[in-house]
C-alpha positions as CSV (number, residue, x, y, z in Angstrom):
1,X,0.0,0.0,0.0
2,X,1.6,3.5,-1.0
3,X,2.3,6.0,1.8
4,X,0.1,8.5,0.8
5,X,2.7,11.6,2.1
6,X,5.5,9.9,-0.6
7,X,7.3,11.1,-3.6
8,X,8.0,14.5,-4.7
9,X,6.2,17.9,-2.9
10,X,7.7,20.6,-4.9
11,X,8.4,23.4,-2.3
12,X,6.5,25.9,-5.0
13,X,7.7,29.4,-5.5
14,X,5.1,32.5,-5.1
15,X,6.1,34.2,-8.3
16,X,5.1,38.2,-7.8
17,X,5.1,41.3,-10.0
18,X,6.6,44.5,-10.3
19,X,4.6,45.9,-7.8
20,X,5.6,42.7,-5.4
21,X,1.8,41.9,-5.7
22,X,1.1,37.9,-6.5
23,X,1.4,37.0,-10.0
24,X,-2.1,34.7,-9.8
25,X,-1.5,33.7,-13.4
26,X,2.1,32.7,-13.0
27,X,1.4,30.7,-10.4
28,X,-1.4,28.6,-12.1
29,X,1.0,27.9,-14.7
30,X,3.5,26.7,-12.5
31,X,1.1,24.7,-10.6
32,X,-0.1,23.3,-14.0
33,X,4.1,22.9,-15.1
34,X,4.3,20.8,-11.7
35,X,1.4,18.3,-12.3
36,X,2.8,17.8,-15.7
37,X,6.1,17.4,-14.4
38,X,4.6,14.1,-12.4
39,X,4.8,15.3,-8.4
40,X,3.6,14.4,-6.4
41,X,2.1,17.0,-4.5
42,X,3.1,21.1,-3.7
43,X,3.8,22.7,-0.7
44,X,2.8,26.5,-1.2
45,X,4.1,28.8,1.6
46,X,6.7,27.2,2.6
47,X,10.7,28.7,2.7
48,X,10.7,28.5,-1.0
49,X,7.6,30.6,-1.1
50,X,8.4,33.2,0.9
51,X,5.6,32.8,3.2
52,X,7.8,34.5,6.0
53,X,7.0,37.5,4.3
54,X,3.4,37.3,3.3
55,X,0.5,39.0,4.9
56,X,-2.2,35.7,6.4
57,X,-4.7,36.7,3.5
58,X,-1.9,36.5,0.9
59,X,-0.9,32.9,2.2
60,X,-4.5,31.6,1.9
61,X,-5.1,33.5,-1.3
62,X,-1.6,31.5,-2.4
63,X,-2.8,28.1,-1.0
64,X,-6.4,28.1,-2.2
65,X,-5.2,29.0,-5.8
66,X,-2.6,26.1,-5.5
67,X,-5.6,23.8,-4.4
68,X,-8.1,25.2,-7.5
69,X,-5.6,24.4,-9.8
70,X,-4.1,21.0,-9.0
71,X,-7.5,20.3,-8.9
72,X,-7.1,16.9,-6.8
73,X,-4.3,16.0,-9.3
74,X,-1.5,16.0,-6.6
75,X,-1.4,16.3,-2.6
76,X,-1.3,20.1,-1.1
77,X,0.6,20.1,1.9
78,X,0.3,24.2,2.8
79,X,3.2,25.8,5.0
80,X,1.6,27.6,8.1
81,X,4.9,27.8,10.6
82,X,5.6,30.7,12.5
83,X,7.6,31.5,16.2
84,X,3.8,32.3,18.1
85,X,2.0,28.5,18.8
86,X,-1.5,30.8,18.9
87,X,-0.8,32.5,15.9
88,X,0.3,29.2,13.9
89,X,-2.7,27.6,15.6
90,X,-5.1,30.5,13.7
91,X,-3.7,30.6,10.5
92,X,-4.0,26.6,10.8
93,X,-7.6,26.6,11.2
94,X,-7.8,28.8,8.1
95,X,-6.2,26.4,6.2
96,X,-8.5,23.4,7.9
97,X,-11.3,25.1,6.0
98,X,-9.7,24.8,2.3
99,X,-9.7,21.3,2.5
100,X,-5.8,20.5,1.8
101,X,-4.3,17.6,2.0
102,X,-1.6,18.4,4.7
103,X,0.1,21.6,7.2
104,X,3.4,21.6,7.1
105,X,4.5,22.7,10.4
106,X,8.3,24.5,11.1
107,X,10.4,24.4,13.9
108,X,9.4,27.7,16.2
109,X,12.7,30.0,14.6
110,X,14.2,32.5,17.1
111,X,12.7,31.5,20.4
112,X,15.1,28.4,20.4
113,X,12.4,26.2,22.2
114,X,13.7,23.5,24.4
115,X,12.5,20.2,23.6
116,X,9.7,20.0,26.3
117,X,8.5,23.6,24.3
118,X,8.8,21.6,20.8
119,X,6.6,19.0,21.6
120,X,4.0,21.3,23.0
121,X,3.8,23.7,20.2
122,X,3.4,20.4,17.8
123,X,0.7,18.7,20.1
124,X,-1.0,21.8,20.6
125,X,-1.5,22.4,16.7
126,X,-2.1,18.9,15.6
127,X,-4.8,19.0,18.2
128,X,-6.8,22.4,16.7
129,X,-6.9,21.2,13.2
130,X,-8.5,18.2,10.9
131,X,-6.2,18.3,8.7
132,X,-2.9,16.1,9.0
133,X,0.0,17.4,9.8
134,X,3.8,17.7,8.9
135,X,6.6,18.4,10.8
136,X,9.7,20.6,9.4
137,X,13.0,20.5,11.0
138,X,15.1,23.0,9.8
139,X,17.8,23.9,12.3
140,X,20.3,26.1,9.6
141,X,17.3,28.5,9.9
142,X,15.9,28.2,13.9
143,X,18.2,27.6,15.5
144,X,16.5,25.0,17.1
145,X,17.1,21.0,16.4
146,X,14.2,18.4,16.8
147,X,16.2,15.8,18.2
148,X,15.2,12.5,17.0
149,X,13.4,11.7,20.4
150,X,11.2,14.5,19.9
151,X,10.4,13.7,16.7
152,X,9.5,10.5,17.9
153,X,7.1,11.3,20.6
154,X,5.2,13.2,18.0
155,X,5.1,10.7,16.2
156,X,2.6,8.8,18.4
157,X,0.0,11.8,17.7
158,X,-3.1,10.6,15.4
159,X,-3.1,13.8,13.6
160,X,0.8,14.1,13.0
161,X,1.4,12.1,9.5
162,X,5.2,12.9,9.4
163,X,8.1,15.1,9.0
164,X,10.4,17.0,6.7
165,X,13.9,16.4,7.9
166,X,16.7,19.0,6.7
167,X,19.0,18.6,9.9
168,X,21.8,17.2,7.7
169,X,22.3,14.6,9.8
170,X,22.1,11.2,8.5
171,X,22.2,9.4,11.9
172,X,19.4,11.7,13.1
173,X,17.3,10.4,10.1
174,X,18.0,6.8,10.7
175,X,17.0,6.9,14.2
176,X,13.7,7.9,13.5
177,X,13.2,6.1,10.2
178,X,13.8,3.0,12.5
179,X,11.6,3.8,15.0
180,X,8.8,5.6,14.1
181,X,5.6,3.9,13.2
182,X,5.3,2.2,9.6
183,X,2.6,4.9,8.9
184,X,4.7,8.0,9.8
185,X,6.1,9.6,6.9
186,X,10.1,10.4,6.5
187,X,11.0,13.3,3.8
188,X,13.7,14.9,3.3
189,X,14.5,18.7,3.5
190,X,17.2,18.6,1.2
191,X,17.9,18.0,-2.1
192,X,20.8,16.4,-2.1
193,X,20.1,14.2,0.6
194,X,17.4,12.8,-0.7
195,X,18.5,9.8,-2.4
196,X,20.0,8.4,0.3
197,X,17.7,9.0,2.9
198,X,15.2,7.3,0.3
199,X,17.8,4.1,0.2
200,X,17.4,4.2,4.5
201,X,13.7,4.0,4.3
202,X,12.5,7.5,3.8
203,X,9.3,8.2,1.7
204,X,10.9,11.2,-0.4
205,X,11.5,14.5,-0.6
206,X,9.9,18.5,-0.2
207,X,12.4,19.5,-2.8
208,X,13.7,22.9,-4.4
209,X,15.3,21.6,-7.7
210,X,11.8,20.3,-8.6
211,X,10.9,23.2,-9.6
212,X,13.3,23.8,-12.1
213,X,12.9,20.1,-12.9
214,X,9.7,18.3,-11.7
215,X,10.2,15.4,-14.5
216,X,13.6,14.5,-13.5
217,X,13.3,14.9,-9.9
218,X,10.1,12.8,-9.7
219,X,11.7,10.1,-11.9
220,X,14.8,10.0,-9.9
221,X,12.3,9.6,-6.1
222,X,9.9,7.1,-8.0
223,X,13.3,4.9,-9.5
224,X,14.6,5.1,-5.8
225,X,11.3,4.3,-4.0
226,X,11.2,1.4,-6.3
227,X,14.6,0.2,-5.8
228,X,16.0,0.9,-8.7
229,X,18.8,2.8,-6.7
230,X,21.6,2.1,-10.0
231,X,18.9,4.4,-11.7
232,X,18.2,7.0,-9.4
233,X,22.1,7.3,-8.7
234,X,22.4,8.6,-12.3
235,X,20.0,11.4,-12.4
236,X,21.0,12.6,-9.2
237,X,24.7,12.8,-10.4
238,X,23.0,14.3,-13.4
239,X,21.4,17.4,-11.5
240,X,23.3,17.4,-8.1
241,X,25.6,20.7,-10.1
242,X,21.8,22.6,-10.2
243,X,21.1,20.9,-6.4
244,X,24.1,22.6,-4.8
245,X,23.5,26.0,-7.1
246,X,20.3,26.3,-5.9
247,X,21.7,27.5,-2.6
248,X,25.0,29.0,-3.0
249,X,22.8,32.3,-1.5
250,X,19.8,32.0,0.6
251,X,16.9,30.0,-0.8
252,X,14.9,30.8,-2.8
253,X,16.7,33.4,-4.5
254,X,18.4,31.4,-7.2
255,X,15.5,29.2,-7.5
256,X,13.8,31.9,-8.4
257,X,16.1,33.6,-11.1
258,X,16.1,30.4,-12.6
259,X,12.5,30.4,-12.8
260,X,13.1,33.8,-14.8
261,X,15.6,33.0,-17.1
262,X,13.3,30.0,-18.2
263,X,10.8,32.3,-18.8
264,X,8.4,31.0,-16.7
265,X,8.3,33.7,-13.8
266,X,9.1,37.6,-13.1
267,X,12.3,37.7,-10.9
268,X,10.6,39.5,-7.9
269,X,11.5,39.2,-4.5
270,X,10.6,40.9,-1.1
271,X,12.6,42.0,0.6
272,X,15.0,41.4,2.8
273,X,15.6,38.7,0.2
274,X,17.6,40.7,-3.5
275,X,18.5,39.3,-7.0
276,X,21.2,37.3,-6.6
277,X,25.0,38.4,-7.3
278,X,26.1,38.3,-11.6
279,X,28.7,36.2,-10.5
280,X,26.4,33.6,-9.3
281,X,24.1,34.3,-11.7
282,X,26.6,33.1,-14.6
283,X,27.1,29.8,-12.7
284,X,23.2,29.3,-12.2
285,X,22.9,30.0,-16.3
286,X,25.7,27.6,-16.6
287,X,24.3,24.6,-14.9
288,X,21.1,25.4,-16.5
289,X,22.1,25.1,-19.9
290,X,23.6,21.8,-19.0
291,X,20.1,20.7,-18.7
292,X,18.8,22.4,-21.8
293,X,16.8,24.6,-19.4
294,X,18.0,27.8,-21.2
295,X,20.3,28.6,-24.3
296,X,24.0,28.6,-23.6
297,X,25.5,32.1,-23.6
C-alpha cells in the first residue's frame, strides 16, 4: 500500500510582480508545469515561497489558488509555521477550511524552544486542526534541532502524519526512520540528501530543484522508492551541479532567477531577500544550460 505523504512535494515558489503583488496567473502555470512534471504533491508557503513574508490573506489567497488548480491532481501540503504557537494555531484553522491535503508545520525559529516547548507547540496544533500534519525541522534556519526523540514522541499523535527532515544529519534520520511507526512519513529537506535517505527508508523529498525540474526529480524519487537505486544514482549525479547551485545564496533566490531565465516567472523578491550576485548568476545560467533549461551564452 503507497504512503500517501510519498514522492515528490515541490516546495513551490510565489512568483510576484513589479509591484511585489502575486502574479495569480504565473502561479497557475506553474502549478499546471508541476502536475505535468509528475509530483507528487506542492507545498505553497513554505521557505521557498516566501511565506515568511506574506500578509495571512496572501498565504491563503496562495494556498487556495494552488488547491483550485491541481485540482485533486497532486497532494497540497500548505506551509503555516511561524515562532507564536497561537498565531500558527489561527492561521492553521484557516487552512482546515480549504480542505488541503496536509500543514506543514516548522520548527518555532528565534525563540530556540527547548525540547519540552517543541513537543507542546506540535501537540498543541495537531490537536486544533483536521487536517494532518507535517513536521519541518530545519535547524540552519531556527536555531532549534528536533532531536530524533522528539520527533518520535510526536510521532505517536493521530493527527501528525510525518516530518520533513533538513538537519543534515544522517544518523538523526535513521533513528527515527527506524523507530517511528510504519505509517509515519520520512521526507527529506534537502535535495541532495534525498536519495539516500530514500535508500534508508524514507518516503521522499519536499524539494527545491523540482521546480526547475519536476520530471527529472520525480523520476529520480519514483526509481529510488522502487529500488532501482543504479537508476536513481544517475539522475542525481546528473542534476546534483543545479542541487548545490540552488543554494550558493539564501533560498529561494536562485531558485527563483532560474525560474526567470526559463521564462516562466518575473524575478521579484521581497525584501529582505535581492536578486542574486552576476557572478552567481553566470554559474546558475551555466548549470542550466547543461540541462537544456535555457540557451548557452
Amino acid at each position: 500500500m503507497t504512503q500517501p505523504w510519498e514522492g515528490t512535494f515541490t516546495a513551490i515558489v510565489t512568483p510576484f510582480q513589479s509591484d511585489r503583488s502575486l502574479d495569480e496567473a504565473a502561479l497557475r502555470t506553474l502549478v499546471d508545469r508541476q502536475v505535468e512534471g509528475g509530483v507528487s504533491g506542492l507545498v505553497p508557503c513554505g521557505t521557498t515561497g516566501e511565506g515568511v513574508t506574506m500578509s495571512t490573506d496572501e498565504k491563503i489567497r496562495v494556498i487556495d489558488i494552488v488547491r483550485d488548480q491541481s485540482n485533486g491532481r497532486v497532494r497540497v501540503l500548505a506551509g503555516a509555521g511561524g515562532n507564536s504557537t497561537s498565531d500558527v494555531i489561527a492561521l492553521a484553522k484557516q487552512i482546515d477550511a480549504l480542505n488541503v491535503d496536509g500543514i506543514l508545520i516548522v520548527v518555532p525559529y528565534y525563540n530556540k524552544p527547548t525540547q519540552e516547548g517543541l513537543f507542546q507547540h506540535f501537540s498543541a496544533v495537531a490537536d486544533a486542526v483536521q487536517t494532518p500534519v507535517v513536521m519541518y525541522n530545519v535547524p540552519g534556519r531556527t536555531s532549534a534541532n528536533m532531536t530524533a526523540e522528539t520527533a518520535l514522541r510526536l510521532a505517536e499523535h493521530d493527527n501528525i502524519a510525518g516530518t520533513k527532515e533538513a538537519s543534515g544529519s544522517l544518523p538523526q534520520v535513521m533513528e527515527i526512520i527506524r523507530n517511528a511507526p510504519s505509517d509515519f512519513a520520512v521526507l527529506s529537506g534537502e535535495d541532495d540528501l534525498t536519495l539516500p535517505i530514500i535508500t534508508l527508508g524514507g518516503q521522499g523529498v519536499v524539494s527545491v530543484v523540482s521546480n526547475e525540474v519536476p520530471g527529472m526529480m520525480s523520476d529520480m524519487v519514483r526509481t529510488a522508492l522502487d529500488g532501482r537505486v543504479a537508476d536513481a544514482r544517475e539522475i542525481h549525479y546528473k542534476i546534483l551541479e543545479l542541487m548545490k547551485v540552488n543554494f550558493v545564496e539564501t533560498n529561494p533566490i536562485p531558485v527563483k532567477a532560474a525560474l526567470a531565465m526559463m521564462g516562466l516567472i518575473e524575478e521579484h523578491y521581497r525584501l529582505p531577500l535581492v536578486p542574486m550576485s552576476d557572478a552567481n548568476r553566470a554559474r546558475l545560467h551555466q548549470e542550466l544550460a547543461k540541462l537544456d533549461l535555457v540557451e548557452a551564452v
